[in-house]
C-alpha positions as CSV (number, residue, x, y, z in Angstrom):
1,X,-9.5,-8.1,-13.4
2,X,-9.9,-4.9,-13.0
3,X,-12.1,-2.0,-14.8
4,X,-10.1,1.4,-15.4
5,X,-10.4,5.1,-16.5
6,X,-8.5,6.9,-18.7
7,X,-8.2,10.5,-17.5
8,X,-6.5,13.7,-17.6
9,X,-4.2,15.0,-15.2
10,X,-3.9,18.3,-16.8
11,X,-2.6,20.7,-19.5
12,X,-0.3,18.4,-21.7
13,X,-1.2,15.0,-19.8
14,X,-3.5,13.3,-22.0
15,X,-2.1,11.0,-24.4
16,X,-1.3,11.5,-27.9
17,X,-2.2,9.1,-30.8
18,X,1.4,9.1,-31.8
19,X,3.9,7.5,-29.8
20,X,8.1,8.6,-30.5
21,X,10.3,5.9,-31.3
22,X,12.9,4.5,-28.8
23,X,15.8,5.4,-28.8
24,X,15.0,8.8,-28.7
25,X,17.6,11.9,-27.8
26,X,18.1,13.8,-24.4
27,X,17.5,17.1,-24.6
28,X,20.5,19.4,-23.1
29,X,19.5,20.9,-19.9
30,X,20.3,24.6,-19.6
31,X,23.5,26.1,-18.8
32,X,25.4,24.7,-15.4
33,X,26.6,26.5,-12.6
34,X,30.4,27.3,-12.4
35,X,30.7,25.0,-9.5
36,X,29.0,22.2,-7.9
37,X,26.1,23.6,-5.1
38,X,23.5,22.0,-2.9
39,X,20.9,24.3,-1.6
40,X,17.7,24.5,0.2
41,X,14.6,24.6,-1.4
42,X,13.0,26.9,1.2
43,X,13.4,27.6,4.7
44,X,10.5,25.6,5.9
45,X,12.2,23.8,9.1
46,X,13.1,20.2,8.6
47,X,11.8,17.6,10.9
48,X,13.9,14.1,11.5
49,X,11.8,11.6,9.6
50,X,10.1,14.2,6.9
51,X,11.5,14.2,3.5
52,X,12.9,17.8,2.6
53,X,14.2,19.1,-0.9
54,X,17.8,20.4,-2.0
55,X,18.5,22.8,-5.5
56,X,21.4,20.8,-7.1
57,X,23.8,22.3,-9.5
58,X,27.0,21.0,-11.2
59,X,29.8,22.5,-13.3
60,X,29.1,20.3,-16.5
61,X,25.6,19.6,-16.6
62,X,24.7,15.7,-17.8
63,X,22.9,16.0,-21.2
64,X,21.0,13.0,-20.5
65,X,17.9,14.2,-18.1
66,X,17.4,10.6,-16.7
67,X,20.1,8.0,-18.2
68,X,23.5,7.5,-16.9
69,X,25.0,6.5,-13.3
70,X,23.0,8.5,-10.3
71,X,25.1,11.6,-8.9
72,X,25.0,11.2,-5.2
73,X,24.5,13.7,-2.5
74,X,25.6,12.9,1.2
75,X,24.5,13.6,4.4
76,X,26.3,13.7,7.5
77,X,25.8,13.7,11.1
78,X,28.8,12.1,13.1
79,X,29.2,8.7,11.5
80,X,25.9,8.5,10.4
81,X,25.4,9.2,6.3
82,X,22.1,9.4,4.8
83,X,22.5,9.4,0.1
84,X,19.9,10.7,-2.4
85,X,20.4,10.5,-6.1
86,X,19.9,14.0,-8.0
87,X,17.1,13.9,-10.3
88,X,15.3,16.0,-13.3
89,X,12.6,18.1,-11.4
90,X,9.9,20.7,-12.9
91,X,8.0,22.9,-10.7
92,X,4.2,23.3,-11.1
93,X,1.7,25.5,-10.1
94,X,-1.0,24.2,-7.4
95,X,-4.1,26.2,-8.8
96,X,-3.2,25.1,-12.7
97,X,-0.7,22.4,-13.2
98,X,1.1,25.1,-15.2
99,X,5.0,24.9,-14.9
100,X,6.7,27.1,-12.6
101,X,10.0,28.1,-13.1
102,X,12.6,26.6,-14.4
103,X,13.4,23.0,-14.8
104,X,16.8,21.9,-12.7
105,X,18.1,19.1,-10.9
106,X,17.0,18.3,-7.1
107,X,17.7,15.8,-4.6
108,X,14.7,14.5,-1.7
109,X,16.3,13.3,1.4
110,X,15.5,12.1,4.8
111,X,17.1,12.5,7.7
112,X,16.4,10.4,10.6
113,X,17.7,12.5,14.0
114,X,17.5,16.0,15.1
115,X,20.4,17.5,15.0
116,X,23.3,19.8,12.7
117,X,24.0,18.2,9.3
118,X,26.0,18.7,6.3
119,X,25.6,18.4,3.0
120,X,27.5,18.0,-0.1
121,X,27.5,17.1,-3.6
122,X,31.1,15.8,-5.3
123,X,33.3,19.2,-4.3
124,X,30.4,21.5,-3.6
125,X,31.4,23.5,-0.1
126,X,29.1,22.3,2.9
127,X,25.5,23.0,3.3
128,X,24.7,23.2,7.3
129,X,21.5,22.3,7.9
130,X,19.4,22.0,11.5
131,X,17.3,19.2,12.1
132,X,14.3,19.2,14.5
133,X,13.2,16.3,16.2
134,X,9.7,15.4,14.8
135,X,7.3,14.6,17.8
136,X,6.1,11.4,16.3
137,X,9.0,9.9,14.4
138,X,8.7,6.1,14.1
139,X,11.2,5.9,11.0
140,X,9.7,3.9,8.2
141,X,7.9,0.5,7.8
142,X,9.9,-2.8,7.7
143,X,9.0,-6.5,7.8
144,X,9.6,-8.5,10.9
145,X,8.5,-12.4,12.3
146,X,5.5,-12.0,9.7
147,X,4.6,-9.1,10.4
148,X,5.5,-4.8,10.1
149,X,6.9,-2.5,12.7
150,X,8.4,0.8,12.0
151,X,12.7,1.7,12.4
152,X,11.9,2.5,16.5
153,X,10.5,-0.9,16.5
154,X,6.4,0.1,17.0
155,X,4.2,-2.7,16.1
156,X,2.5,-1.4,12.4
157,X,-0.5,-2.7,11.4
158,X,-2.0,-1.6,7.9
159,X,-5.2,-0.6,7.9
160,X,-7.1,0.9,4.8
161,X,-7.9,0.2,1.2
162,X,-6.5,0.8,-2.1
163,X,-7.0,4.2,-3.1
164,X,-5.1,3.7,-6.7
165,X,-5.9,6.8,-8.5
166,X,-8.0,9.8,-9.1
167,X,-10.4,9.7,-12.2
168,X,-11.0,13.5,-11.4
169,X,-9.0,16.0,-14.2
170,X,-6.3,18.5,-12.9
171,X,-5.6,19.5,-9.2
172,X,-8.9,18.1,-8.6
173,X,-6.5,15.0,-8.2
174,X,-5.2,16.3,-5.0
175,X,-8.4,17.4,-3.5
176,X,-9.7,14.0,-3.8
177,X,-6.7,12.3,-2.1
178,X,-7.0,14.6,0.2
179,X,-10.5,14.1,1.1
180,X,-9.5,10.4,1.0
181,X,-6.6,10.6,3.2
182,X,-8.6,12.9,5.7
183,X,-11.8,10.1,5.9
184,X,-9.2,7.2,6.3
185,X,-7.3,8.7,9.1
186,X,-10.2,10.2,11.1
187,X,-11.3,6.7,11.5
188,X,-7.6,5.4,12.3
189,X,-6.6,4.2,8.7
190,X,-3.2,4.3,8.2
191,X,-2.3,2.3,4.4
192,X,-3.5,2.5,1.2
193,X,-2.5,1.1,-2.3
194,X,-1.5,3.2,-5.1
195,X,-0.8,2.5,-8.8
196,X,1.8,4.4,-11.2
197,X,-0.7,3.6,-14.4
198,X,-0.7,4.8,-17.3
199,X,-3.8,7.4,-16.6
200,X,-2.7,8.2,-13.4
201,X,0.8,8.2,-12.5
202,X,2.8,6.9,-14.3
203,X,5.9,8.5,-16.0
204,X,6.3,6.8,-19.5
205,X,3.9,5.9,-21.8
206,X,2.4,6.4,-25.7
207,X,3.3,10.8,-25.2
208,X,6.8,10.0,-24.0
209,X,9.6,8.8,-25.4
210,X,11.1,5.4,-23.9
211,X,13.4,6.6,-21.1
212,X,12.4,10.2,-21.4
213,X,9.9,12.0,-18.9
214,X,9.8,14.9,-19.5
215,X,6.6,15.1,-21.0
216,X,5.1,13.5,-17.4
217,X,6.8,15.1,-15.1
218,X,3.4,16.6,-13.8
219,X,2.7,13.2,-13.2
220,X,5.4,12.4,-10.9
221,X,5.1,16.5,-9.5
222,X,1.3,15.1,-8.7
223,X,2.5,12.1,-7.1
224,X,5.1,13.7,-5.1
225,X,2.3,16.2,-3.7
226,X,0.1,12.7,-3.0
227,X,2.9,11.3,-0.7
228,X,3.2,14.6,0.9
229,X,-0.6,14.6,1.9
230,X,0.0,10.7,3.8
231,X,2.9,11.7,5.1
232,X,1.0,14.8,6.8
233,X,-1.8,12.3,8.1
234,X,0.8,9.5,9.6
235,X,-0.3,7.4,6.1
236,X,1.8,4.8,4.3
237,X,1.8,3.4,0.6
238,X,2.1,0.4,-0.9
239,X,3.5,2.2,-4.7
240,X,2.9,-0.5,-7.6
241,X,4.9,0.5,-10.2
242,X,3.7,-1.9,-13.1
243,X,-0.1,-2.9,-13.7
244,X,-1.2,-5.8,-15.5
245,X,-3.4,-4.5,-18.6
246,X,0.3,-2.0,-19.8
247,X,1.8,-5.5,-20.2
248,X,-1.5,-8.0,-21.4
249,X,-3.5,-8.5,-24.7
250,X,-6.5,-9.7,-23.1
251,X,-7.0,-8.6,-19.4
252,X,-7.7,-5.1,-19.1
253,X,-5.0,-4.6,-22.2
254,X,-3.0,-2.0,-22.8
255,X,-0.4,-3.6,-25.3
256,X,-1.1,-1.9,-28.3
257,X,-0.3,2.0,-26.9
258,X,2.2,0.4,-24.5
259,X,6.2,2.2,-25.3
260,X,7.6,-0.7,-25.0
261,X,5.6,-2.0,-28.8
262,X,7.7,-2.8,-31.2
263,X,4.8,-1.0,-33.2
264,X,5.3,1.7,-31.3
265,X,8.9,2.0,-32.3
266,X,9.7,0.0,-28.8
267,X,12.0,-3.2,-28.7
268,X,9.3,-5.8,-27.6
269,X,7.4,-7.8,-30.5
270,X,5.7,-9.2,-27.3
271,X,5.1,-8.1,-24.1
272,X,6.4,-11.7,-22.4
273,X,9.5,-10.1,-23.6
274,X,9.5,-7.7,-21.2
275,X,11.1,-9.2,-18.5
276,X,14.3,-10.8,-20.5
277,X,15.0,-8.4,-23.0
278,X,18.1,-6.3,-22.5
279,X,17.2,-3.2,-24.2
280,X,13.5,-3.5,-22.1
281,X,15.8,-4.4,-18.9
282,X,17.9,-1.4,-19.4
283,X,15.2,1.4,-19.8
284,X,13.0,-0.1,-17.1
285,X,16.1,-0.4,-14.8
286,X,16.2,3.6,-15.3
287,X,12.7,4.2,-14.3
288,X,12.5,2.1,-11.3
289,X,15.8,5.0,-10.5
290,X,14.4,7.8,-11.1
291,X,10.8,6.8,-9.1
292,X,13.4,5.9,-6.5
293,X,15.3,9.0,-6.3
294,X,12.1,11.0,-6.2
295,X,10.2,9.0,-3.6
296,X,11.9,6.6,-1.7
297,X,12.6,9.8,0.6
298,X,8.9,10.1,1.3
299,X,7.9,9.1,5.0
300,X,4.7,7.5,3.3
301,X,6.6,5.1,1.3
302,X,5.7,1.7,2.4
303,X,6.9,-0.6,-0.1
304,X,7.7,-1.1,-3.3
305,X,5.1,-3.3,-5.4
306,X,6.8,-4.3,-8.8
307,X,3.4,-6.0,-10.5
308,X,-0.4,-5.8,-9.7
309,X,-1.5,-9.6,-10.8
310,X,1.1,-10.4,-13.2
311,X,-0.6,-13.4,-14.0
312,X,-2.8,-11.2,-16.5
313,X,-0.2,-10.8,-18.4
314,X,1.7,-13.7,-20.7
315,X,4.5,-14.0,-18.7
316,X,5.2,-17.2,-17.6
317,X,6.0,-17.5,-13.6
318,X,9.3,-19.0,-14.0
319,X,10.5,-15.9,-15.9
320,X,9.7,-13.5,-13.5
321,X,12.2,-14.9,-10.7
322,X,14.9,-13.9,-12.3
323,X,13.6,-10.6,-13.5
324,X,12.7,-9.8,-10.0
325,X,16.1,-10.9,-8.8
326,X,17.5,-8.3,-11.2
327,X,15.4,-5.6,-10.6
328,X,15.8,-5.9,-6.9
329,X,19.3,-5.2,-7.4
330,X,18.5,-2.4,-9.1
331,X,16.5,-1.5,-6.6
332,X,18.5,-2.2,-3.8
333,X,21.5,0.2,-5.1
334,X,18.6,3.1,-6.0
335,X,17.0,2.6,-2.8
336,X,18.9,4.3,-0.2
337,X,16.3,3.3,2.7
338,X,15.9,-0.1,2.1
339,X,11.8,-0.5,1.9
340,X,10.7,-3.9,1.4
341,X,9.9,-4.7,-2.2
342,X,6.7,-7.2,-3.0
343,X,4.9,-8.0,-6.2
344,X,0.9,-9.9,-6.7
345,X,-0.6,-12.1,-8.7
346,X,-4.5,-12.4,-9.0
347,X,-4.6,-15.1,-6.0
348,X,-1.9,-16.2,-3.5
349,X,-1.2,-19.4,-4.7
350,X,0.7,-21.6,-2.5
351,X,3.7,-21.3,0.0
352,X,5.6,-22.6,-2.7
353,X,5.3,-19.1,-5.0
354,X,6.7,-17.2,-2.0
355,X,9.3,-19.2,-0.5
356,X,10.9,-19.2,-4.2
357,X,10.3,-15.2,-5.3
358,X,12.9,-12.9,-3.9
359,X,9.7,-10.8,-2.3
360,X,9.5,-9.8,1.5
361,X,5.9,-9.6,1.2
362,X,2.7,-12.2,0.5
363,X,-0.3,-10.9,-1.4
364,X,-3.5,-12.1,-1.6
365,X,-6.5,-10.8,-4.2
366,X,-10.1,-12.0,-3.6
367,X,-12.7,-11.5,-5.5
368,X,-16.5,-13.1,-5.2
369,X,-19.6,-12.7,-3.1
370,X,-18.9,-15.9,-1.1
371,X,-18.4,-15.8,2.6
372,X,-14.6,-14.3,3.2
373,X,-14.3,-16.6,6.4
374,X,-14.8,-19.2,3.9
375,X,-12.8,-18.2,1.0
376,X,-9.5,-17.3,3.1
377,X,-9.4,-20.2,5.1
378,X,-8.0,-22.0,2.0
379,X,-5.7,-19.8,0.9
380,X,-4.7,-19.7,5.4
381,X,-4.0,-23.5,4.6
382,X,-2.0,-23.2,1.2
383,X,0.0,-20.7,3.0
384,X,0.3,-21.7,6.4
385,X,4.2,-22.3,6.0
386,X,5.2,-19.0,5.9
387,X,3.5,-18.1,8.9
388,X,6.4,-15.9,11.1
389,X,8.7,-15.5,8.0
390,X,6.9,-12.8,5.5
391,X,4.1,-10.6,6.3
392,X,0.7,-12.1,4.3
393,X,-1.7,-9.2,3.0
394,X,-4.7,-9.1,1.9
395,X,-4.2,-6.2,-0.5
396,X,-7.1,-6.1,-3.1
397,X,-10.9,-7.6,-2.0
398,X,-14.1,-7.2,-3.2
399,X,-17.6,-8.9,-3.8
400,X,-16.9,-8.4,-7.5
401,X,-14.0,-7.5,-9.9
402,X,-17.0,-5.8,-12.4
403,X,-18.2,-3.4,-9.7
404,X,-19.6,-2.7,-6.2
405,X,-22.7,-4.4,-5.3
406,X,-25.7,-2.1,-7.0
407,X,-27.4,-2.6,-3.1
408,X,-24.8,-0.4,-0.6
409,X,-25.8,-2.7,2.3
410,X,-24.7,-6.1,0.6
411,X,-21.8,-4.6,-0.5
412,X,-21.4,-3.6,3.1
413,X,-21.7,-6.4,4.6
414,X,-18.7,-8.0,2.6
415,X,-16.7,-5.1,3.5
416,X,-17.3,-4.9,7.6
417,X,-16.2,-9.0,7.0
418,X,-13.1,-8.3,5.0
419,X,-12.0,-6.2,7.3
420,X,-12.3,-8.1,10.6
421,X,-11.6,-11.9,8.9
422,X,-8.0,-11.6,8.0
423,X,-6.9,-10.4,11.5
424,X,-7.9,-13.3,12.8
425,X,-7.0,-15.7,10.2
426,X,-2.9,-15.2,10.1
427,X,-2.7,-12.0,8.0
428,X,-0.8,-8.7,8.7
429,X,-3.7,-6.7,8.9
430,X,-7.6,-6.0,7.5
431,X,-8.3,-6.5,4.3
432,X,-7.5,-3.4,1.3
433,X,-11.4,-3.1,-0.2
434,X,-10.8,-2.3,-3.8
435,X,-13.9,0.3,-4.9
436,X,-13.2,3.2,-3.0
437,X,-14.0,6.2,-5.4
438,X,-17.1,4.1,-6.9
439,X,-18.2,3.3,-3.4
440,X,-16.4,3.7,-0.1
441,X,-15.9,7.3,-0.7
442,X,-19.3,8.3,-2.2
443,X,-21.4,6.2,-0.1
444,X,-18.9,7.3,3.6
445,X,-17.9,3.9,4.3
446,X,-14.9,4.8,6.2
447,X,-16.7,4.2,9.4
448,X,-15.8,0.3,8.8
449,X,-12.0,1.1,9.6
450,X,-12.4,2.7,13.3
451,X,-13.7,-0.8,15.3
452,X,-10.5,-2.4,13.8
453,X,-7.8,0.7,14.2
454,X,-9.2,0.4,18.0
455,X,-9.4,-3.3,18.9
456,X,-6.0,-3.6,17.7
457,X,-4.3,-0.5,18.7
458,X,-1.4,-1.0,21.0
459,X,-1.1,-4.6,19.5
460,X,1.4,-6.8,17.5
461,X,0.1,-9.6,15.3
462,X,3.2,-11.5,15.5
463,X,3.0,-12.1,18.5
464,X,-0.5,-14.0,18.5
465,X,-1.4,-17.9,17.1
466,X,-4.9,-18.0,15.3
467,X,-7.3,-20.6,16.4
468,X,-10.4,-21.6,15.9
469,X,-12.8,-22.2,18.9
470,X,-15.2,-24.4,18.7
471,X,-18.9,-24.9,19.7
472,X,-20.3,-21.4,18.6
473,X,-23.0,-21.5,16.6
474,X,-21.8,-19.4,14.2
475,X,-18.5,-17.9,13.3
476,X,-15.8,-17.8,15.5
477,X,-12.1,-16.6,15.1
478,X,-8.9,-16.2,17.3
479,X,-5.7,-15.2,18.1
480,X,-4.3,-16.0,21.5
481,X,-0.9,-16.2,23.5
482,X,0.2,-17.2,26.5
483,X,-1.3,-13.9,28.3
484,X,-4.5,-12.9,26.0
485,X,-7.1,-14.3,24.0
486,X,-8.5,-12.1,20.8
487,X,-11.8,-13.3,19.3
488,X,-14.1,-12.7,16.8
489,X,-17.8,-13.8,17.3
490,X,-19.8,-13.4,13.9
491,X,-23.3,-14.7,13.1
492,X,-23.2,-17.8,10.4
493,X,-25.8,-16.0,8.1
494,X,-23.6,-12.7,8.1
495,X,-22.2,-12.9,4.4
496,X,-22.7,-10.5,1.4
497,X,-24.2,-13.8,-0.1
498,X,-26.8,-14.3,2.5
499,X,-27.6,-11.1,2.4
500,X,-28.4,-10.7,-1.2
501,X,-30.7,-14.1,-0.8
502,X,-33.1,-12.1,1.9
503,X,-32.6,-8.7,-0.1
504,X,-34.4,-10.6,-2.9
505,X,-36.9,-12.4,-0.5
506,X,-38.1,-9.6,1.2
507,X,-38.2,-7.0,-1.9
508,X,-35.6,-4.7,-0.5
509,X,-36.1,-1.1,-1.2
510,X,-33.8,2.2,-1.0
511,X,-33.7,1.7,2.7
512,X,-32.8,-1.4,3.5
513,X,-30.5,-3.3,5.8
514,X,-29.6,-6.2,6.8
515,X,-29.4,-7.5,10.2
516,X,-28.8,-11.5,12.2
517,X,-29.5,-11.2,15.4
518,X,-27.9,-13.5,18.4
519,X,-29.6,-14.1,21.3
520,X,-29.5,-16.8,24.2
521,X,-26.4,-18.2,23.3
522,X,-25.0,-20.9,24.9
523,X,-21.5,-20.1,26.8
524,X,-18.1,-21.3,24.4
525,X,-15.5,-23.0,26.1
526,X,-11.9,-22.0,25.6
527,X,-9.5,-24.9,25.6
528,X,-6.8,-24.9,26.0
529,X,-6.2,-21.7,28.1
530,X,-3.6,-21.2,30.8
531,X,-5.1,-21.9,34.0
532,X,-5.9,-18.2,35.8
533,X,-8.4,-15.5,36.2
534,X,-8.9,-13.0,32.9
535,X,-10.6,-10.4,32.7
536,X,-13.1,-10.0,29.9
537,X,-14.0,-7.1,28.3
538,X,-16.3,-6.9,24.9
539,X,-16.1,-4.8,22.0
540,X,-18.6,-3.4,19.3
541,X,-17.0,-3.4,16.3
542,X,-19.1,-0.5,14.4
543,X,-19.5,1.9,16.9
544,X,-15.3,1.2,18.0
545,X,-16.1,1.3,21.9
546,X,-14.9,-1.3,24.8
547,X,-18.3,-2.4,26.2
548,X,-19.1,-4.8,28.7
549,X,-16.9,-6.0,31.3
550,X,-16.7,-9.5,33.2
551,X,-14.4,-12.1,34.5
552,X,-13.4,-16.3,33.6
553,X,-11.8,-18.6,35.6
554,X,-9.3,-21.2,33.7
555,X,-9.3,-24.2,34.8
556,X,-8.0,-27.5,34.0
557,X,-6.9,-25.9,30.6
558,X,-10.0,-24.6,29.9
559,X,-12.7,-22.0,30.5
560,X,-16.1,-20.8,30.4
561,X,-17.2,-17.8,28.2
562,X,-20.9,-16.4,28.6
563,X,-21.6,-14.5,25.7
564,X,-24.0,-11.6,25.5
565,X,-26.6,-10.8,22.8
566,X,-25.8,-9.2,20.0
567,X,-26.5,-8.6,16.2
568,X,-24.0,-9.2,13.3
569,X,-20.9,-9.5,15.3
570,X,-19.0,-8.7,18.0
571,X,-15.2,-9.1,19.5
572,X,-13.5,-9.6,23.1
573,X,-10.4,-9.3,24.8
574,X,-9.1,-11.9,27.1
575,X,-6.0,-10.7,29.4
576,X,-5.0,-13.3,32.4
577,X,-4.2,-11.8,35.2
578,X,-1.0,-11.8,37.2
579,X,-0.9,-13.5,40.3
């Protein structure tokens, strides 16, 4: 459950009390050329791997905007072809959000080699574009044995937060993701989550008619320039294209301005409707092509995410697998780049919910000041079946769904532990915090992202088994293989929950932390560990800096680790040593 603010995002984008009736009219777009033409936007070079923009125009302009089949443009280079739908663009101005220009068709492709192409729209003559070869192209993101790598087959590893809108008016907007975007990858973040809602990005709501978007195209401009601004900083985004409250009468709801009303001259008399009516299929079907055609180009497109916790909303589970089925399709054919496609509900459930849904990626929320060790190793259980099939995230976390923790260094605590927990407990990467412009941004959290970006970098999850070792007095967490051992060391008492208790024992004021210290510990044994000699070097997870170094000896199937002292936490990597 989440809290929300309705915003503006400039000139014409806050909502109206009235809302048009579906079905309504496309307006006729101006004149068409004589003939059909593809040209650049600019002569900015394109780079393999970057999205660039093409001017589309057509001999008998559609007079439907955004209904109808997609109008294909093609790319060639040799036998390799590369599609983008045309799609209804409008021009704004980066100081005011005023329009610029004239509104006309584009297309957003992305070309994946260096190189001469051509491109061409039905009969329009060819348009001979250069390609450069872009110094750090990976291609994009895809699933693989549980875990991401990119197109050139790099290990990816998500880390970051959910960054899901902006509650700031105008092209403040864009300052603030880029402030965010700047902050996440200075301390090697490289994902986020972002939401199409209502008051942020989203393309069709109470000031729109159903299937008409013009009135928010500044909306999906505002979003385009966000996916620019990852791109530029090597970040990727999960996109969620529906939230919960547009769709629920009690959670966060947003029923009663939603379109898709019957009492807002939409078809629904319900929102459970949504997902098996026709006329609610048909429009929805044209959104998810249009958000395609504009953005599935972008080199920070992660994946699709159809819901955020759909279990909010009143429809019932069994409805949505054939719905998702559907839309996939849809999807699928819009999608020229294939990203995976996932959806969440409010918890993970069981292996059961994602075995059954056509989705290539597991979500987990969590929510609650109890110790994250402890809360995920539950859900590590339920799900423990799908371990090497789909990726399993951890993609919204925090100690409460009402609000950061009114003491920073409680909340902070829960954060450094979300973080580091999930790596070591069979998930794709560090938890996504959740409060990042009520918190992680105002209070410069970011910090908490370098100590993971650096023990891990270089490294594929997949290819690791978590364990548990035994013996430590405290916390302990791994991941091992046949060649290295990756642990986790955490003091018991080092929860958000703990921390609160001594907070209110000791009458914590402005400056307060909190701190466990471990000393004298007794040495934890390794079992079983390929016999060998590994060398040992330890890491502090805040500052994000290989420390101490030191050797073990396997033997027998087991080994002896001394441990130094330390306070909160602390990790090590074990590599054996080839004979």
């Amino acid at each position: 459950m989440r809290r929300r603010t309705v915003i503006s995002i400039g000139a014409g984008a806050v909502l109206s009390a009235c809302t048009r009736a579906l079905p309504a009219p496309q307006p006729t777009v101006p004149q068409a050329a004589a003939a059909w033409t593809v040209q650049r936007v600019d002569a900015t070079p394109i780079v393999a791997g970057q999205l660039f923009a093409c001017i589309v125009t057509m001999p008998t302009s559609p007079t439907a905007r955004y209904a109808g089949d997609p109008i294909w443009v093609e790319a060639t280079a040799g036998a390799t072809l590369v599609r983008g739908a045309v799609f209804w663009y409008q021009d704004y101005d980066a100081q005011t959000l005023a329009p610029q220009g004239e509104p006309h068709w584009r297309v957003h492709l992305n070309l994946p080699r260096a190189g001469t192409w051509e491109i061409r729209v039905q009969t329009s003559p060819p348009l001979q574009v250069t390609v450069a070869d872009g110094a750090t192209r990976r291609g994009f993101v895809r699933t693989a044995g549980g875990g991401f790598v990119y197109d050139d087959g790099t290990p990816f590893i998500p880390i970051g937060l959910n960054l899901g809108w902006s509650t700031s008016p105008g092209v403040q907007v864009l300052v603030d993701y880029r402030q965010w975007f700047d902050a996440l990858a200075a301390n090697g973040g490289n994902a986020c989550r972002i939401w199409m809602a209502s008051w942020s990005f989203g393309i069709e709501w109470r000031d729109t008619p159903l299937g008409d978007y013009s009135a928010r195209l500044r909306q999906a401009w505002l979003l385009d320039r966000v996916l620019a601004l990852a791109a530029e900083r090597g970040i990727v985004v999960m996109l969620t294209l529906l939230n919960h409250g547009a769709f629920s009468t009690s959670t966060n709801p947003e029923w009663d301005d939603n379109p898709y009303n019957h009492r807002n001259g939409g078809p629904l008399a319900n929102p459970a409707a949504f997902v098996t009516d026709p006329t609610a299929q048909q429009l929805f079907a044209q959104r998810v092509r249009y958000v395609a055609a504009r953005c599935a180009a972008s080199a920070a497109l992660w994946c699709w995410e159809w819901w955020n916790e759909v279990n909010w909303t009143p429809i019932p589970e069994e409805a949505l697998t054939p719905w998702f089925m559907q839309m996939n399709a849809v999807l699928a054919a819009a999608d020229p780049y294939a990203h995976p496609i996932t959806s969440s509900w409010s918890s993970a459930g069981d292996a059961r919910r994602w075995e059954q849904q056509p989705l290539a990626i597991a979500q987990h929320h969590l929510y609650g000041g109890d110790d994250v060790v402890r809360s995920l190793n539950s859900t590590r259980i339920a799900l423990k079946s799908l371990a090497g099939r789909q990726p399993l995230l951890l993609s919204e976390v925090g100690w409460s769904a009402g609000g950061a923790n009114q003491v920073s260094a409680i909340e902070a605590v829960h954060l450094h532990n979300a973080v580091w927990a999930p790596v070591f407990m069979g998930f794709a990467g560090p938890g996504m915090y959740w409060w990042w412009d009520t918190w992680i941004a105002p209070t410069a959290q970011w910090g908490v992202f370098r100590g993971i970006a650096r023990f891990v970098a270089q490294q594929n999850l997949t290819n690791y088994r978590p364990f548990r070792p035994t013996g430590f007095a405290g916390v302990a967490l791994g991941l091992r293989n046949d060649r290295e051992v990756l642990l986790w060391l955490r003091a018991g008492t080092y929860t958000a929950t703990d921390a609160q208790r001594t907070y209110l024992d000791e009458n914590g004021q402005s400056d307060w932390a909190y701190s466990v210290p471990m000393q004298s510990l007794e040495p934890l044994i390794l079992a079983p560990l390929i016999d060998g000699v590994y060398a040992v070097t330890w890491f502090d997870t805040r500052a994000g800096e290989w420390g101490a170094t030191a050797s073990l000896t396997a033997v027998d199937g087991a080994g002896e680790l001394a441990i130094p002292d330390f306070v909160n936490d602390c990790a090590v990597r074990l590599v054996r040593k080839e004979v």
